[in-house]
Backbone as CSV, one residue per row, in Angstrom:
resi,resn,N_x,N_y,N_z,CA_x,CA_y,CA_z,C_x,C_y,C_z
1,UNK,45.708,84.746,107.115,46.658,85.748,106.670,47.916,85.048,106.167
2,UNK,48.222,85.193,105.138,49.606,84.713,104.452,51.081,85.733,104.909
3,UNK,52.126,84.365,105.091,52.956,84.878,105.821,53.999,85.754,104.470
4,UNK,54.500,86.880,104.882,55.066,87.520,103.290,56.357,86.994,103.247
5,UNK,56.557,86.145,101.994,57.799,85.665,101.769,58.974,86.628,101.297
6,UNK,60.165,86.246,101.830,61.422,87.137,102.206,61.549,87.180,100.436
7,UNK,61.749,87.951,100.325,62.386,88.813,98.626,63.739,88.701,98.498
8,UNK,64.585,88.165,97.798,66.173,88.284,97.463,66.373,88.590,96.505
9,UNK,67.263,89.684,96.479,67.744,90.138,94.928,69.036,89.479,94.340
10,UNK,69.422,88.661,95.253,70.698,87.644,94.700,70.357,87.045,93.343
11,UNK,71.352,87.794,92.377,71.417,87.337,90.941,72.540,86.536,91.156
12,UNK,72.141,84.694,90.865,73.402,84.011,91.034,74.473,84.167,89.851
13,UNK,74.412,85.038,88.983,75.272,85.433,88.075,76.466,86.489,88.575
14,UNK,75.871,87.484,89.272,76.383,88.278,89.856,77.643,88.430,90.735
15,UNK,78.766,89.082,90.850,79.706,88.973,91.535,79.413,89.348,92.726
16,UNK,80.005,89.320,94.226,79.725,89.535,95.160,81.069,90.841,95.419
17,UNK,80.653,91.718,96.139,81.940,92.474,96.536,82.357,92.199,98.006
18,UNK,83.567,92.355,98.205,84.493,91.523,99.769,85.277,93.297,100.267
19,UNK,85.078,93.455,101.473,85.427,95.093,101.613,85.877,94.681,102.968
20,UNK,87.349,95.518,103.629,87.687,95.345,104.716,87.495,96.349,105.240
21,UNK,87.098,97.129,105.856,87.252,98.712,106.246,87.910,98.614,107.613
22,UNK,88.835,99.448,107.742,89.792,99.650,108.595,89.101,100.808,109.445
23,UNK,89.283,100.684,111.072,88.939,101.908,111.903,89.661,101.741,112.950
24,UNK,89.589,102.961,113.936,90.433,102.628,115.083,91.461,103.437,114.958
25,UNK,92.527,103.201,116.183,93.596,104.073,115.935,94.512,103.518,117.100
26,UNK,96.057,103.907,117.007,96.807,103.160,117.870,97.781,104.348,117.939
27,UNK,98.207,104.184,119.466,99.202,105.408,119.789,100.469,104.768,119.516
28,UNK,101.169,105.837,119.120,102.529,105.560,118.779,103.561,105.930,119.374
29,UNK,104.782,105.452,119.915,105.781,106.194,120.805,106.458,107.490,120.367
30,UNK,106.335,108.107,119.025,107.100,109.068,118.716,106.670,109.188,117.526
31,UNK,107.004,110.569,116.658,105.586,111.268,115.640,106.575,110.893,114.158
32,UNK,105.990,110.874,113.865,106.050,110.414,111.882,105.941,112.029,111.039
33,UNK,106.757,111.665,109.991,106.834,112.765,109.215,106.059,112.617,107.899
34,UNK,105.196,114.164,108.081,104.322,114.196,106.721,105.128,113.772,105.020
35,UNK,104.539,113.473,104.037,105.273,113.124,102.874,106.380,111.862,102.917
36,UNK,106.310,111.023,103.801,107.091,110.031,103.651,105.924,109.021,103.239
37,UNK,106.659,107.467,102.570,105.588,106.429,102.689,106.452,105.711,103.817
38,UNK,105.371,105.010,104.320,105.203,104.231,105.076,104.815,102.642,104.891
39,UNK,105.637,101.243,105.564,105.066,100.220,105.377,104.209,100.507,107.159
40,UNK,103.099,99.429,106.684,102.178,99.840,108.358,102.067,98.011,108.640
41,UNK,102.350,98.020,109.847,101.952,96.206,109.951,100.643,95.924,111.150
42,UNK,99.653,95.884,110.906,98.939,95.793,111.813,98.575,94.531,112.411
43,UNK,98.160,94.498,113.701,97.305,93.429,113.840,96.313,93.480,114.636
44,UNK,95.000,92.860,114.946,93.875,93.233,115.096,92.790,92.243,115.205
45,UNK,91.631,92.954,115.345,90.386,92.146,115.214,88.922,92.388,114.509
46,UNK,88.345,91.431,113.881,87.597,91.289,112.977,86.633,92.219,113.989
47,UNK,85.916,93.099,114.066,84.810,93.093,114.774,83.392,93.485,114.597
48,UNK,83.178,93.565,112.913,81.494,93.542,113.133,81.550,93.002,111.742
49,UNK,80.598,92.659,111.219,80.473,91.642,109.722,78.912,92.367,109.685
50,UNK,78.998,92.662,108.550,77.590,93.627,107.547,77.412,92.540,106.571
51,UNK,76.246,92.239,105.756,75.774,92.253,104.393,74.836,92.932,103.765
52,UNK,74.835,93.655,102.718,73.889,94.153,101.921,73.970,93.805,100.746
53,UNK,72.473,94.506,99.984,72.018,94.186,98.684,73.341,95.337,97.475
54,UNK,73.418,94.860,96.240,74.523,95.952,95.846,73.681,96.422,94.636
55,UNK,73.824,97.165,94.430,72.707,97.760,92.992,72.742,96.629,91.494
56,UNK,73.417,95.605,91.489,73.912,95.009,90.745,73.249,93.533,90.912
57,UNK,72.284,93.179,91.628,72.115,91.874,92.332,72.984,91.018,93.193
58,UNK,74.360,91.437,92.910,74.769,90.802,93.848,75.077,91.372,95.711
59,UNK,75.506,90.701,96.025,75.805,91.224,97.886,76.953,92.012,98.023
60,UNK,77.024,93.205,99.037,78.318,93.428,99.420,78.488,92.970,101.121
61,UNK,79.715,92.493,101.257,80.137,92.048,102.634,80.993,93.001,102.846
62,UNK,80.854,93.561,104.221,81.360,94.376,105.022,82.429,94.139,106.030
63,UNK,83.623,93.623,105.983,84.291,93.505,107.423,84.954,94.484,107.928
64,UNK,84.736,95.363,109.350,85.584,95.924,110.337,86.412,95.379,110.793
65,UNK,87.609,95.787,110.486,88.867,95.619,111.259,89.412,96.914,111.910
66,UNK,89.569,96.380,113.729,90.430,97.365,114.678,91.375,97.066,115.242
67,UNK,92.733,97.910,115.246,94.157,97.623,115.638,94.040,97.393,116.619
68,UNK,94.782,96.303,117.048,95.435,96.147,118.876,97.024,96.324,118.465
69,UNK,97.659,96.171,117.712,99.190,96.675,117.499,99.107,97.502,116.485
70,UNK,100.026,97.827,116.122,100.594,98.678,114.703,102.175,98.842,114.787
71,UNK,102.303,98.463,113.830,104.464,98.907,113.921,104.486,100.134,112.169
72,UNK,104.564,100.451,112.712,105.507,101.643,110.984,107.046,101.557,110.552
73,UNK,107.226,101.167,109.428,108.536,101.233,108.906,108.827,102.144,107.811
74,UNK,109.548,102.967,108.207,110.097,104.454,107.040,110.150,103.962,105.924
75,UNK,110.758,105.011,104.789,111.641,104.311,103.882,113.076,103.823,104.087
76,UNK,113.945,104.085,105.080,115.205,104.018,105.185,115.187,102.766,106.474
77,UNK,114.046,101.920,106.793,113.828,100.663,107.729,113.686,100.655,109.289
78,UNK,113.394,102.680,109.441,113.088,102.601,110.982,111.707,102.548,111.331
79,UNK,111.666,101.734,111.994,110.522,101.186,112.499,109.810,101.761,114.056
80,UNK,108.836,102.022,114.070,108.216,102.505,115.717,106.960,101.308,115.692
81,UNK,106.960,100.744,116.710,106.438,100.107,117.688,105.363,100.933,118.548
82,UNK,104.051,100.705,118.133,103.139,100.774,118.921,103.087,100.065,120.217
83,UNK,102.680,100.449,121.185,102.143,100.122,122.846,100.830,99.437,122.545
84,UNK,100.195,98.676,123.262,99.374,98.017,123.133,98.233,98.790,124.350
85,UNK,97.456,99.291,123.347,96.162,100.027,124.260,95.503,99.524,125.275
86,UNK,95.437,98.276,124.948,94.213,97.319,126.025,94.454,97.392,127.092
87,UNK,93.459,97.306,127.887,93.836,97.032,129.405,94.733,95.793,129.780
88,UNK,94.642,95.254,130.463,95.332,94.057,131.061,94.597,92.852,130.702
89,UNK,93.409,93.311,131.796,92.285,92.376,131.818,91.667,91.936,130.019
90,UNK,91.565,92.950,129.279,91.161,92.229,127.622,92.318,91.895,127.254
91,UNK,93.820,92.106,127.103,94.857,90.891,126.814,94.768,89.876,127.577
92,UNK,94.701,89.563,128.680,94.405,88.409,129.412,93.077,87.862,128.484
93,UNK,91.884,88.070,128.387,91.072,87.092,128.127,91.200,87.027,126.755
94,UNK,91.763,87.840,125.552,92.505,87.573,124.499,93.288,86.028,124.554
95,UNK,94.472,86.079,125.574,95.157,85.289,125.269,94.848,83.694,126.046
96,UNK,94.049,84.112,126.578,92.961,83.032,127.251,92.352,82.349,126.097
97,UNK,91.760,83.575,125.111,91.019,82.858,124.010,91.744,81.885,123.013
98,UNK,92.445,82.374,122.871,93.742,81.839,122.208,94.032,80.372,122.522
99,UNK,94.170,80.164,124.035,94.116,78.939,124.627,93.340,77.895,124.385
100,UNK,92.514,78.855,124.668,90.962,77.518,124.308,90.930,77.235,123.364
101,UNK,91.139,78.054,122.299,90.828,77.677,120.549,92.373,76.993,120.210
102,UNK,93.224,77.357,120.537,94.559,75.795,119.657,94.404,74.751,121.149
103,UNK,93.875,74.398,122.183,93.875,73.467,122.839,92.589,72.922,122.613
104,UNK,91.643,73.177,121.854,90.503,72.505,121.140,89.221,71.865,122.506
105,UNK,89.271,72.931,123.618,88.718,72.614,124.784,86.995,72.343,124.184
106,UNK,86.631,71.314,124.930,85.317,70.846,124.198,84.341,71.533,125.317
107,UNK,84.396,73.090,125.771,83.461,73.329,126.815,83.660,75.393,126.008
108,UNK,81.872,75.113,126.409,81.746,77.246,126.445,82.781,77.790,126.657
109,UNK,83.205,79.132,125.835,84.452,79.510,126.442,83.901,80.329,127.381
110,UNK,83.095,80.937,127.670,82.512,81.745,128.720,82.164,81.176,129.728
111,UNK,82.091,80.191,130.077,81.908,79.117,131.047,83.439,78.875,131.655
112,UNK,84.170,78.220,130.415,85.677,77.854,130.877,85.940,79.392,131.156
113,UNK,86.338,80.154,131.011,87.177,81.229,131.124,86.683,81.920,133.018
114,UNK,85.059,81.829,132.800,84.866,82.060,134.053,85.389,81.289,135.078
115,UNK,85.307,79.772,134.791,86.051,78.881,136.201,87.151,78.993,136.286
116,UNK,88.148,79.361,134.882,89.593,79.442,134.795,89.783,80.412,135.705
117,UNK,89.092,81.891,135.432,89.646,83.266,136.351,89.329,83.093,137.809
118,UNK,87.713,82.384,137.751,87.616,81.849,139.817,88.715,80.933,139.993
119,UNK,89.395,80.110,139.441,90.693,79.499,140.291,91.733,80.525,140.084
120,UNK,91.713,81.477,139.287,93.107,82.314,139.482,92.935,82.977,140.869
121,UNK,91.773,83.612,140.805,91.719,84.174,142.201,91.682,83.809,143.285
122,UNK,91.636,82.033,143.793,91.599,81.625,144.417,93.416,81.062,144.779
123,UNK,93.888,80.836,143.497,95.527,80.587,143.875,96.232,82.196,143.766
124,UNK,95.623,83.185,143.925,96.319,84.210,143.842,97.517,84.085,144.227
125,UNK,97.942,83.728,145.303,98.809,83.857,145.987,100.211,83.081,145.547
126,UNK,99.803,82.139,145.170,100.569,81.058,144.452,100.643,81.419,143.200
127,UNK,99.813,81.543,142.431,100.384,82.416,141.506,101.520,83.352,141.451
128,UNK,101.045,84.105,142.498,102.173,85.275,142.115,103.081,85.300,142.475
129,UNK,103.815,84.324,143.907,105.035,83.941,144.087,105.494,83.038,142.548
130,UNK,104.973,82.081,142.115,105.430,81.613,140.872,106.467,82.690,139.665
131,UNK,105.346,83.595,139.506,105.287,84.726,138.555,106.413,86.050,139.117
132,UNK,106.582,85.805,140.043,107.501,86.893,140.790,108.981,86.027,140.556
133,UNK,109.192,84.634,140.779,110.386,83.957,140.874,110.692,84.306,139.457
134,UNK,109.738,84.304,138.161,110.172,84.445,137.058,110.541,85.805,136.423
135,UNK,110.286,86.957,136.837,110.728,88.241,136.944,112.647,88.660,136.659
């Protein structure tokens, strides 16, 4: 039995299309007025990546992006400040991640992050006198 070889419609002539689609939503401390513009500053995370075929031969790429902040600025420069939805615990391993990737740690981050949080819980205590002096 012959194995069926994969089919591509990639015309290397063809342009590719690049699409961000925005979803999600972020609470805001106080309400906005219809008919104004707005500058919006978000920031966020990549979180699912698509490709498909496009009627054209070439590909379209798909990226989701979802807010963890948002700030709004009027026209006249007032600005509201979004709250940050996340729990605790996903900013913590956010900024954990963060760690690992500009300190260029040469180990799993799911590995490191797990031994990192078993010694937090083990210096709890010390920790949090630390963290309390800095208050």
């Amino acid at each position: 039995m012959n194995k069926m070889e994969k089919i591509t419609t990639k015309d290397p002539e063809e342009k590719d299309d690049y699409i961000l689609k925005l979803t999600g939503k972020a609470e805001l401390p106080d309400s906005l007025e219809i008919d104004n513009n707005f500058k919006v500053v978000i920031q966020g995370a990549i979180t699912e990546k698509k490709e498909r075929d496009n009627e054209k031969g070439g590909r379209v790429y798909t990226w989701t992006f979802e807010p963890v902040l948002i700030e709004t600025i009027d026209h006249i420069g007032k600005t509201l400040k979004a709250k940050d939805v996340r729990r605790v615990s996903q900013r913590l391993r956010a900024r954990s991640f963060v760690y690992w990737k500009e300190n260029q740690i040469n180990e799993d981050f799911e590995l490191w992050y797990s031994q990192i949080g078993e010694k937090m819980i083990f210096f709890f205590e010390e920790l949090l006198e630390f963290i309390l002096k800095k208050r």
